[in-house]
C-alpha distance (Angstrom), angle and dihedral (degrees) to the residues before:
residue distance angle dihedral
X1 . . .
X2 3.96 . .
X3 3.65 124.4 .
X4 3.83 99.8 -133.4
X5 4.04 96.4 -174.3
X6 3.74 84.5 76.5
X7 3.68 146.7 50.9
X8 3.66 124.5 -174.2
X9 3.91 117.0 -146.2
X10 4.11 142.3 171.4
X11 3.39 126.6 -153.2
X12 4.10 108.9 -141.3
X13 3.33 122.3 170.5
X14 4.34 132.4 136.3
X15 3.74 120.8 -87.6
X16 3.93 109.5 -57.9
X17 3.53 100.6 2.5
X18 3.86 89.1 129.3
X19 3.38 101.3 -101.6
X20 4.15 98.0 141.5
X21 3.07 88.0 40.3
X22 4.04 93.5 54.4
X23 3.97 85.2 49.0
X24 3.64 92.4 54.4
X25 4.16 98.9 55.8
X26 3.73 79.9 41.7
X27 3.93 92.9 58.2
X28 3.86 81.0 41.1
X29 3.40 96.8 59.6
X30 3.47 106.5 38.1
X31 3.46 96.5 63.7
X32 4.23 98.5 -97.2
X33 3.92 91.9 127.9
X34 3.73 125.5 43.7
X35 3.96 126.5 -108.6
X36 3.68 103.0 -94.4
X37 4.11 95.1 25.1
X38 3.60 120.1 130.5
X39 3.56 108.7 -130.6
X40 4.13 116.0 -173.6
X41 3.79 120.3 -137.1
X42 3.81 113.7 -88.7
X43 3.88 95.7 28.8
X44 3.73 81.9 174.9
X45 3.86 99.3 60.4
X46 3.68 91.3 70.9
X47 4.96 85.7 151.0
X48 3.78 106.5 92.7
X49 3.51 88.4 -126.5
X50 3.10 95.8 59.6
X51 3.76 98.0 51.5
X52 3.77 93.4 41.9
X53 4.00 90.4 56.2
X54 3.75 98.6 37.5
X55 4.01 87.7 -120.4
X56 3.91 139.2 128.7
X57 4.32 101.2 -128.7
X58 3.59 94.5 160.1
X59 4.37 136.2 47.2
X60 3.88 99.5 -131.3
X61 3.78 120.0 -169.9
X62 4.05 124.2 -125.3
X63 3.60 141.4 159.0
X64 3.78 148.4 -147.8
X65 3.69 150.6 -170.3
X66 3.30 131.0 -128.9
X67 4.06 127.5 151.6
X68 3.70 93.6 -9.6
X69 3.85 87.7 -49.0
X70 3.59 130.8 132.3
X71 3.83 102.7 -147.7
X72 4.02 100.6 -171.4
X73 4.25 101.9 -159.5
X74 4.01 120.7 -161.2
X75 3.73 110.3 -159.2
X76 3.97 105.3 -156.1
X77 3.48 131.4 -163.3
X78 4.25 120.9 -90.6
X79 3.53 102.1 -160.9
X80 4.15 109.6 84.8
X81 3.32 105.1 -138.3
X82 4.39 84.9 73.8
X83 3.69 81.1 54.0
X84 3.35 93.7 135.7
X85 3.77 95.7 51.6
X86 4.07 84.1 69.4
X87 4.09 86.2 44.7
X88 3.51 105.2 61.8
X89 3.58 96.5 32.1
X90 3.97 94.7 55.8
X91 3.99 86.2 73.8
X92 3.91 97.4 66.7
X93 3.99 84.3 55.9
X94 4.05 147.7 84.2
X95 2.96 109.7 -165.4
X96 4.42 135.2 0.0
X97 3.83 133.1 -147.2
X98 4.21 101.4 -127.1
X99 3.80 92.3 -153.1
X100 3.82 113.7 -160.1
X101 3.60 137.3 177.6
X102 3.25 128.3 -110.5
X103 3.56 108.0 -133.5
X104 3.85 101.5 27.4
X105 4.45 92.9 46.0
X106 3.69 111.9 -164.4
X107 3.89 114.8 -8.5
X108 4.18 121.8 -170.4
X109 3.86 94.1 -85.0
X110 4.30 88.8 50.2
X111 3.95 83.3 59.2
X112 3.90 99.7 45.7
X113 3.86 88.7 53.9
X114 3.51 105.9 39.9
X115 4.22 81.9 52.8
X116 3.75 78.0 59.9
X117 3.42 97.3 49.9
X118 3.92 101.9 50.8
X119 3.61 91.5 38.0
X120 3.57 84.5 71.3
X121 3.61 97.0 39.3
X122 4.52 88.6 -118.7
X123 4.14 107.8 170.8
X124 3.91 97.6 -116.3
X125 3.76 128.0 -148.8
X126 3.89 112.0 -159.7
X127 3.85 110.2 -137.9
X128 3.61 110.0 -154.2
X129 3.78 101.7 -159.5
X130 3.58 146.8 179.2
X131 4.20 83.6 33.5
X132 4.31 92.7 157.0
X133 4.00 85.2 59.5
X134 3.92 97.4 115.9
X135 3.03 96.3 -133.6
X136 3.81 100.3 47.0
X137 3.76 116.4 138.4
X138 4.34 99.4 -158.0
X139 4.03 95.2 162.5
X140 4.27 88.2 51.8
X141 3.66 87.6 44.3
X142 3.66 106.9 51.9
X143 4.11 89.2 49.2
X144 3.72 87.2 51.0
X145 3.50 94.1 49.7
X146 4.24 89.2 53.7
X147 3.12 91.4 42.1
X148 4.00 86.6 60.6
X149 3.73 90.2 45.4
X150 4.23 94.1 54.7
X151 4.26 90.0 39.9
X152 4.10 85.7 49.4
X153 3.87 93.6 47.7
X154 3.75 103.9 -108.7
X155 3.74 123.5 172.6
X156 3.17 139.4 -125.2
X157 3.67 107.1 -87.3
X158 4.16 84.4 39.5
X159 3.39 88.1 58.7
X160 4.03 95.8 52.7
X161 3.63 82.5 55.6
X162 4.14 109.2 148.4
X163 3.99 124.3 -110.8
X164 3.40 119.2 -136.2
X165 3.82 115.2 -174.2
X166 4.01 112.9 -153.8
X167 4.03 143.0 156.7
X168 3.75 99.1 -142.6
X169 4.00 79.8 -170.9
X170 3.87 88.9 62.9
X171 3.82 94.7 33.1
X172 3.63 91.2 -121.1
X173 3.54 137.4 139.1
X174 4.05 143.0 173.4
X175 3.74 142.8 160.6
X176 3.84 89.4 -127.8
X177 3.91 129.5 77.9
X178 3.79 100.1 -151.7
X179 4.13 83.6 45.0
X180 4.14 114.7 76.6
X181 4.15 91.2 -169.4
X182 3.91 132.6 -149.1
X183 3.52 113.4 -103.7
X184 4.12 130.2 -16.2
X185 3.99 97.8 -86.4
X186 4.01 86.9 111.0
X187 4.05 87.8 54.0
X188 3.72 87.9 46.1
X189 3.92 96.3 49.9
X190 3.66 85.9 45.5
X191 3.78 83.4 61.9
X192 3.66 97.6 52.3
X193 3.71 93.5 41.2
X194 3.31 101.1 55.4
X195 3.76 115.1 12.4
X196 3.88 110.6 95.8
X197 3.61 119.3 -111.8
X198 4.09 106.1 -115.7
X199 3.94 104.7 -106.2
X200 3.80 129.8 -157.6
X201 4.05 134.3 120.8
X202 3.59 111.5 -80.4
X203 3.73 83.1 -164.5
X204 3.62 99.7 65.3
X205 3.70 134.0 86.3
X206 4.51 106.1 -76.0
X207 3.45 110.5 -88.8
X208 4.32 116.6 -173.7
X209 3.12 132.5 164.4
X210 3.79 122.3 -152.1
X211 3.86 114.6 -120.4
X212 3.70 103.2 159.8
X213 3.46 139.4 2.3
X214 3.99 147.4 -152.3
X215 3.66 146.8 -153.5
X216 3.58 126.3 -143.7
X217 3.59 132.1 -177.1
X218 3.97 93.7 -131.5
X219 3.58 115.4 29.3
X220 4.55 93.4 30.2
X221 3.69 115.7 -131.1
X222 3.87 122.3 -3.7
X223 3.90 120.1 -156.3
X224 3.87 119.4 -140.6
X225 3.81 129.1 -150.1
X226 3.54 163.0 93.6
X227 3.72 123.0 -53.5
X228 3.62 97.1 -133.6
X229 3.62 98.3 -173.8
X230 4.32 137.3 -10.5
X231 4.03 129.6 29.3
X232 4.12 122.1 -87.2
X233 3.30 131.1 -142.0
X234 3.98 134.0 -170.2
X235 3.84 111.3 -96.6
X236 3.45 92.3 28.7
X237 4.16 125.1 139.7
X238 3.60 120.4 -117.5
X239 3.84 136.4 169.9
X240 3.69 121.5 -135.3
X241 4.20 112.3 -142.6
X242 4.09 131.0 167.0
X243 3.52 122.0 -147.6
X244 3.87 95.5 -147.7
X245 4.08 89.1 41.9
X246 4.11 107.7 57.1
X247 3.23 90.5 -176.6
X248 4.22 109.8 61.9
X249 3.76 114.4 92.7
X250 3.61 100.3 157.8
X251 4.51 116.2 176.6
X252 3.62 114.6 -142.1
X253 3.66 137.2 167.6
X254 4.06 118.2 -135.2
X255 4.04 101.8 -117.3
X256 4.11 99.8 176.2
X257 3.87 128.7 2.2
X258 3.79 119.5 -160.8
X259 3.65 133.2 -161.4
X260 3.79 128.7 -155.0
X261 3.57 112.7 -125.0
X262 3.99 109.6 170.2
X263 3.89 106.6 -40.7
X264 3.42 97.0 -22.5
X265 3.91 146.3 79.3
X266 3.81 114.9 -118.8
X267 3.88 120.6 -163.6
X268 4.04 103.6 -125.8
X269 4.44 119.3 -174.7
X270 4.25 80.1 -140.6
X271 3.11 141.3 12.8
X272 4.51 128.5 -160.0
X273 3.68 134.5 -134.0
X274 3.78 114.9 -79.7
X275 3.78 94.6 35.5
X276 3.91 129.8 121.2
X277 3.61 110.8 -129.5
X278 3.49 147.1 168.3
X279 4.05 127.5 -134.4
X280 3.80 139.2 -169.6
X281 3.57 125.9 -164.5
X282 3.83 105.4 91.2
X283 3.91 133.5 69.7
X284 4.22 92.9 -172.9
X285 3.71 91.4 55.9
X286 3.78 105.1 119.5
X287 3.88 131.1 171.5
X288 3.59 116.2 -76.1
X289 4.14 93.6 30.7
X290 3.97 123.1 123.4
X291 3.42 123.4 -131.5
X292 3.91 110.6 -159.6
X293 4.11 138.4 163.7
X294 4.05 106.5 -72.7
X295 3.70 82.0 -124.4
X296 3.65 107.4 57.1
X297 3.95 104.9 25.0
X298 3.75 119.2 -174.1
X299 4.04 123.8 162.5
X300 3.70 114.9 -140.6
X301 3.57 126.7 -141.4
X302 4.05 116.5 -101.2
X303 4.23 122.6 -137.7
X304 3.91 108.8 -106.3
X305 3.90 110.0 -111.4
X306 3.70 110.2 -139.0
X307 3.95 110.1 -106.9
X308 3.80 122.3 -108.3
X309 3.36 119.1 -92.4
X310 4.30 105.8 -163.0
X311 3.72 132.4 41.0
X312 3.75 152.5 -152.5
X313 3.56 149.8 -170.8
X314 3.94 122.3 -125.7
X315 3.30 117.3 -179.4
X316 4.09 135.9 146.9
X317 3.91 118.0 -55.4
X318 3.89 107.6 -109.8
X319 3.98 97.9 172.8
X320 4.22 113.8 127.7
X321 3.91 77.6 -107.5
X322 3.59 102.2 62.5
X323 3.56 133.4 123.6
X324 3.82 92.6 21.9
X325 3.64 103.1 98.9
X326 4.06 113.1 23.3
X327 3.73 122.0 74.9
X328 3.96 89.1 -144.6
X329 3.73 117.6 42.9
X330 4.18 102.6 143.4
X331 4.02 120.9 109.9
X332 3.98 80.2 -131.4
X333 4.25 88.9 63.4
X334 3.78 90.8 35.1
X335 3.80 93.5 52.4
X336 4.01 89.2 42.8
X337 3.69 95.0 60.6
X338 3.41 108.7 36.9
X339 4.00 89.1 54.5
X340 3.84 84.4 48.0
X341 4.20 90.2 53.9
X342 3.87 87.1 49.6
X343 3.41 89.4 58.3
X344 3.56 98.6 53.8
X345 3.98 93.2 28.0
X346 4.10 104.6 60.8
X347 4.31 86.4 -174.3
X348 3.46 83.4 62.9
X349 3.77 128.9 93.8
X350 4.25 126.7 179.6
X351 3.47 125.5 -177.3
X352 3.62 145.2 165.5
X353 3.60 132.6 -88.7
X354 3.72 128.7 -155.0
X355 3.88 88.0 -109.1
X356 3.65 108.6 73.8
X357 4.17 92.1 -138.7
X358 3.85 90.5 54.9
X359 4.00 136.1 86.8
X360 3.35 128.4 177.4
X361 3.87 117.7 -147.2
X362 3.91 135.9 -152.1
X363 3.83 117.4 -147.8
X364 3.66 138.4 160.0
X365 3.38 90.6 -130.5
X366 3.96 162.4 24.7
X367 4.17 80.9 -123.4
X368 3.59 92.0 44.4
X369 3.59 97.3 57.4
X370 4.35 94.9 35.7
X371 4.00 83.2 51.6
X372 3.85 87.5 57.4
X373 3.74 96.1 38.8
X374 3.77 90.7 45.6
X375 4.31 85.1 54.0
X376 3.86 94.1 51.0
X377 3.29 96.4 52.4
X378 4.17 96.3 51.0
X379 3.81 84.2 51.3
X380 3.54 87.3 55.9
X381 4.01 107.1 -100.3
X382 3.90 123.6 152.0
X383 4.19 119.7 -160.7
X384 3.27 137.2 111.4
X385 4.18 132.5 -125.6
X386 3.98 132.4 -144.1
X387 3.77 119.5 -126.6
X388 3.38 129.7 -64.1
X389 3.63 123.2 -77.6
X390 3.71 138.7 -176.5
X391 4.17 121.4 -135.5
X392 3.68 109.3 -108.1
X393 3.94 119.6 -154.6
X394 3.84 118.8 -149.3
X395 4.15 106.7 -154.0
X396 3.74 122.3 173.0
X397 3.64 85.2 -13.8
X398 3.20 101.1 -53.6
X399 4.24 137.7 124.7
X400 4.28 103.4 -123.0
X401 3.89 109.4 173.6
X402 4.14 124.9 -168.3
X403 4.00 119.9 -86.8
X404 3.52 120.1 -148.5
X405 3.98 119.3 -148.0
X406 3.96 99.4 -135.9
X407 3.58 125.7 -154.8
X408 4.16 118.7 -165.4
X409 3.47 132.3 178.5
X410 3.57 120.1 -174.1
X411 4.26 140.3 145.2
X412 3.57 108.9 -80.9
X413 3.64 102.9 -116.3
X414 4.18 81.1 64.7
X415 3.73 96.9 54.1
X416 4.12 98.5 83.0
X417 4.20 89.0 53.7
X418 3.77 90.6 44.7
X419 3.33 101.0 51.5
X420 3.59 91.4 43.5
X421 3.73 97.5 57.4
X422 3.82 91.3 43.3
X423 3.81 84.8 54.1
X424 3.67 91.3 63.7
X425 3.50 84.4 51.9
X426 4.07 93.0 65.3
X427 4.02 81.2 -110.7
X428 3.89 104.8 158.4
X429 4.28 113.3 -151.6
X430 3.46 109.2 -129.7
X431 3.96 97.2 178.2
X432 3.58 145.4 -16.1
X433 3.85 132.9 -158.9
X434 3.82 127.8 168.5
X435 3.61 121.8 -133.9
X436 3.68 112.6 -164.1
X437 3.73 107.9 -64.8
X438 3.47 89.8 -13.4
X439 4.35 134.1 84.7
X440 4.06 115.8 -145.0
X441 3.66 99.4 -159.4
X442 3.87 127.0 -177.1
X443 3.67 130.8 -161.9
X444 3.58 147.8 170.9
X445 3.70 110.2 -130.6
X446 4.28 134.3 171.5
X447 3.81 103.5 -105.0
X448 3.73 90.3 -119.9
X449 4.03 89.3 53.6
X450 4.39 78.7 70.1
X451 4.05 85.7 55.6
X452 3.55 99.9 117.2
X453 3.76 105.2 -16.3
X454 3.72 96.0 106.5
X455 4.10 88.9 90.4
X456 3.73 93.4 36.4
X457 4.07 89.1 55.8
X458 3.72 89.8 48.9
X459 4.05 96.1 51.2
X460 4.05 91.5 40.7
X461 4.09 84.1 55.8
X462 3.50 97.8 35.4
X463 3.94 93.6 -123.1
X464 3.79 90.1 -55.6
X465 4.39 98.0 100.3
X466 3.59 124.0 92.7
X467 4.23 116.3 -158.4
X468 3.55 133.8 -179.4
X469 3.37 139.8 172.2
X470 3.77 144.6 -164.2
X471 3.90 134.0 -174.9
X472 3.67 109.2 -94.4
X473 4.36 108.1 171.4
X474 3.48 141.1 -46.4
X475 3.99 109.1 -96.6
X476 3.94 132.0 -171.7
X477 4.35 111.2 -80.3
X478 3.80 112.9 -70.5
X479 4.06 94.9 -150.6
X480 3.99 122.8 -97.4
X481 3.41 117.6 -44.0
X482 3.95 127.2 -163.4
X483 4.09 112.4 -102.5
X484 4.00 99.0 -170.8
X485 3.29 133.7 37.9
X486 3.99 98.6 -178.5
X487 3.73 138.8 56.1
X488 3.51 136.3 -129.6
X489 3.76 133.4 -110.6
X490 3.43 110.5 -148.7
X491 4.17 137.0 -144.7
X492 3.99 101.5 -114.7
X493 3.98 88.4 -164.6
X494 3.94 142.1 13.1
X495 3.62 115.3 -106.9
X496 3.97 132.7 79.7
X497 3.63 131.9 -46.1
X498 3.82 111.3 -106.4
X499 4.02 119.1 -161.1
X500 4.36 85.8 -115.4
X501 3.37 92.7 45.8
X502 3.77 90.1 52.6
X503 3.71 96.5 35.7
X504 3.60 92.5 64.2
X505 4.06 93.6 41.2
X506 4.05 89.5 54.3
X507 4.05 89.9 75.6
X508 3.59 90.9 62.6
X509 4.10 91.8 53.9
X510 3.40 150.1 -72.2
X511 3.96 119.5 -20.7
X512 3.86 123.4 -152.8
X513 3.62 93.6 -172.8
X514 4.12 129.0 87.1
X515 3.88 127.4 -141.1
X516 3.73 109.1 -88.3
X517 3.77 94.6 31.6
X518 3.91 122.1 132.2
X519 3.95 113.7 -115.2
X520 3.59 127.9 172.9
X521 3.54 132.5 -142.9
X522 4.53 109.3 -82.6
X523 3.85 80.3 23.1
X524 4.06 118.5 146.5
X525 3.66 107.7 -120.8
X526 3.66 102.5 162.8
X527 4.11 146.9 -21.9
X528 3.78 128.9 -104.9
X529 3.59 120.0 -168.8
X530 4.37 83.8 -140.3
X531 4.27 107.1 117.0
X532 3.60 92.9 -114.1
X533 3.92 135.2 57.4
X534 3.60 112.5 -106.2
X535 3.65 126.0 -159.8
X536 3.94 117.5 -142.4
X537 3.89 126.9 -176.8
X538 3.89 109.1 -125.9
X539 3.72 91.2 176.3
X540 3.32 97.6 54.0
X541 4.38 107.5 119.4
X542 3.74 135.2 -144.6
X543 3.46 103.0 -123.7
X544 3.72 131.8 -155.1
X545 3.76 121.5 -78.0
X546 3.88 136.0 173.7
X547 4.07 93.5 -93.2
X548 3.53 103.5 27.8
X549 4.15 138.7 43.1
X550 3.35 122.4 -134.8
X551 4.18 78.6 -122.9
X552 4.13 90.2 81.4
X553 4.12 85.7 82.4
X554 4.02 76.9 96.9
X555 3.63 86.4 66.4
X556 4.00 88.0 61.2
X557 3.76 123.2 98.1
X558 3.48 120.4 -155.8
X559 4.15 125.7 -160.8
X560 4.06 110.0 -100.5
X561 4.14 97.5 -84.8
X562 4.20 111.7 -142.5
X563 3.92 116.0 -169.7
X564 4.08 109.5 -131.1
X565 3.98 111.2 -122.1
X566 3.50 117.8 -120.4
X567 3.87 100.6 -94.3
X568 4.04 81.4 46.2
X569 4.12 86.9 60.1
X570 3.92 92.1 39.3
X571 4.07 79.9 57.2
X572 3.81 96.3 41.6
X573 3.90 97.3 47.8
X574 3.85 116.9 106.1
X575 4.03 130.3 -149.5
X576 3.85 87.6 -95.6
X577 3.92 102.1 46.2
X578 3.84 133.5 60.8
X579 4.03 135.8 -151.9
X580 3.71 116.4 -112.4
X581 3.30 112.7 -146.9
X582 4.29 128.6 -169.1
X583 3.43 131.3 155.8
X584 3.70 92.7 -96.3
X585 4.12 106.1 33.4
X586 3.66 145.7 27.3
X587 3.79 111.0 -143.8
X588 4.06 128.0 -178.3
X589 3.61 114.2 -140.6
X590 3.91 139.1 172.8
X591 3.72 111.9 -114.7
X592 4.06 87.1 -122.5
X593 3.59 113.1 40.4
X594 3.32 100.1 -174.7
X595 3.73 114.0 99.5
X596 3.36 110.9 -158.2
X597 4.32 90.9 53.1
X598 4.17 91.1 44.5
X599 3.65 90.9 56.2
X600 3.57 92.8 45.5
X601 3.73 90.4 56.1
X602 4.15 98.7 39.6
X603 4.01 76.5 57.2
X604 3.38 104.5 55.0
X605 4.27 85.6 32.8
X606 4.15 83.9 66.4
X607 4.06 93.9 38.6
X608 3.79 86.6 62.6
């Protein structure tokens, strides 16, 4: 039996393809927001983070109305290192809007999720958007996106799949190219049309299975999902099982169920088959469990999340700084939370070291793991992490290291230098087309070729390239490959950073630290493009003599000091050096301060 008051839909799409922005006109127009409300841009991107780097992180759940219809809407991340935020997500579904632009076509992300997608047999709609860019190119597009639907193995009714062409940023839609529509009705009827009903027996015992889930501060954690089959009621007794863990069977009575109706949760008595909802009544539910009727218990089977590619170390800050600035600074709260975010974050892996104040973590990606750091330090955590790593796989005895499928796009007269520093980088070209003015270039690169390129890329195309990249397969070891291209400058002495002290460091590089600011001794205070590290006293004072004060500092002038970001430090960190990280500062550090006993070691490195 279908439910046809509802249709369930996800919006996939790659990184700024306009998919929150589609969801908000669609909010808009469906009657979420009132008349004269004023609704900001990216509704949906409620996580600072989010807002503050223009990006989805998280899949948030809405809903709509539209000719007696519920329409429930899942707005999923672009960006595929929160891959597996689209993943599990995709399985509370029937059916997903593959938004693509109109200019770029499919991108590396557009081809992970649309894998997705047909893998589990989801009716697709194929949002052409962005069409009043001038220099869209709809015809090219639309070919490129079925020829991405025959290379991915769609079928037949996949690839009849309707076109819709839209400008979320106008709030338009239509089902021609050479029309640019009025408002999003045609997107919506699209929906109706051709979006399966979701199907299951309300009659039979409740069947759910768990495909997100929530804390709040009152009511604990909250389990989202699909009801696959039966009705629910408050008060009523469920059993909590996990397909991959044969041994949970946890009893729990429902205490509150919540619909979503627009952007918010509503508290319902009952809720039908079909329907997203939300329930609270169980702290051990986790992502991937069922809930089903105590008296007819069946475990479903959970999606497989794609396994991390990159790691790191966490462990316990030791710096002469530490424990100033972070409210949490223990192994005992470090090992708490990240277990807690792997919980909640199925990309994510933790696991024990044989020293009890380290942890070494999975992710899929340098932004993965900075997105994570960046959260533990607003909640108040203090540690530091080792360079960045990729996962190597040892089969039949042999090394095989991840490949990354990269996408560029950059002018023309850019191409030649891009290519050639991406050569050095054991990048392979896999094809080229020119676009205008502009060069799409793709590649297939070592993950740990991307370490630290992101900045290069943007200085070798002055700010005008684009690149993205998605995980493509584990091949055999492409040979060693240089990490760093840099050195370090490094504090002589503890103390703080005087304007003389610095002025007289700055002609041995570039300093990332400001007069006044505390440094410790084996502290990085700058880089120097010189082969060797090269320590430098930024303490050090100009003292009083007969002709001069030690007032005429004034007189100094220093070079204009910028602070690297964090995913600039994850890329300037070497094999011997680790990021602190507090609530209030990022410092780079060697892993031995002392000078005297690193030398000693870089010596007897070289000897060997």
């Amino acid at each position: 039996m279908e439910n046809q008051k509802i249709r369930n839909i996800a919006i996939i799409a790659h990184v700024d393809h306009g998919k929150t922005s589609l969801v908000n006109e669609m909010l808009k127009q469906g009657g979420v927001f009132r008349e004269n409300q004023i609704v900001e841009d990216r509704v949906m991107d409620s996580n600072d983070l989010e807002r503050e780097r223009g990006i989805t992180i998280f899949s948030k759940n809405a809903s709509l109305f539209y000719k007696n219809t519920k329409i429930n809407v899942v707005d999923t991340p672009g960006h595929a290192d929160f891959g597996g935020e689209v993943e599990r997500v995709l399985k509370m579904v029937d059916g997903v809007l593959l938004v693509v632009d109109a200019y770029e076509g499919p991108m590396p992300q557009t081809r992970f999720v649309l894998e997705k997608a047909i893998t589990l047999n989801l009716n697709i709609i194929v949002v052409i958007n962005k069409i009043d860019r001038k220099d869209s190119r709809i015809t090219e597009v639309c070919d490129e996106v079925l020829e991405l639907f025959i290379e991915l193995g769609a079928t037949n009714e996949q690839l009849n799949s309707p076109f819709v062409y839209a400008s979320a940023k106008n709030g338009t839609a239509s089902l021609s190219a050479t029309e640019t529509g009025e408002n999003m009705i045609p997107l919506f009827d699209t929906v109706l049309n051709h979006i399966s009903a979701p199907s299951g027996d309300e009659n039979k015992p409740f069947r759910m299975l768990v495909s997100s889930t929530e804390q709040n501060d009152f009511l604990g954690k909250l389990a989202v999902g699909k009801i696959e089959q039966g009705k629910l009621n408050i008060n009523d007794n469920l059993i909590i099982t996990n397909y991959f863990d044969s041994d949970k069977k946890i009893n729990f009575k429902v205490q509150s169920l919540f619909e979503f109706q627009g952007l918010k949760r509503v508290q319902v008595e009952t809720a039908d088959v079909g329907d997203i909802i939300c329930i609270a009544g169980a702290k051990d539910m986790t992502i991937g469990d069922t809930l089903s009727d105590k008296n007819e218990v069946v475990t479903l089977p959970f999606v497989k999340i794609s396994e991390p590619n990159v790691e790191m170390t966490f462990m316990v800050n030791t710096s002469p700084l530490a424990g100033k600035e972070g409210k949490y600074c223990t192994s005992r709260h470090l090992k708490e939370r990240l277990f807690k975010e792997a919980v909640k974050d199925l990309s994510l892996r933790v696991f024990e070291t044989d020293k009890a104040d380290s942890f070494r973590v999975l992710g899929r990606g340098e932004m993965h793991l900075s997105i994570l750091m960046e959260n533990l330090r607003r909640e108040g955590y203090e540690f530091q992490v080792s360079m960045t790593k990729v996962v190597y796989k040892i089969i039949d005895g042999k090394t095989f290291e991840p490949i990354e499928k990269l996408v560029v796009d950059v002018p023309s007269d850019k191409a030649g230098n891009v290519i050639s520093v991406l050569g050095a980088r054991k990048a392979e070209m896999t094809n080229m087309n020119s676009l205008g003015t502009r060069t799409k270039i793709e590649f297939l690169i070592p993950a740990r070729g991307l370490f630290g390129y992101k900045n290069q890329f943007l200085t070798d195309t002055n700010g005008e390239g684009i690149m993205s990249s998605v995980f493509y397969e584990y091949q055999e070891f492409k040979g060693n490959l240089s990490r760093k291209n840099t050195r370090s400058l490094i504090a002589f002495e503890s103390g703080n950073a005087v304007q003389y002290g610095l002025f007289n460091s700055q002609e041995h590089g570039r300093l990332i630290v400001f007069a006044g600011e505390t440094v410790y001794a084996g502290m990085i205070v700058g880089f120097t493009n010189k082969p060797d590290d090269i320590v430098v006293n930024v303490c050090k004072t100009k003292h009083l003599t007969n002709t001069r004060s030690s007032a005429s500092d004034e007189a100094l002038r220093l070079e204009p000091i910028q602070k690297p970001s964090l995913e600039q430090m994850l890329d300037l960190i070497g094999e011997d050096e680790l990021l602190e990280v507090t609530p209030k500062t990022l410092r780079l550090r060697k892993i031995i301060l002392d000078h005297t006993i690193r030398g000693r070691m870089n010596f007897r490195k070289k000897k060997n």
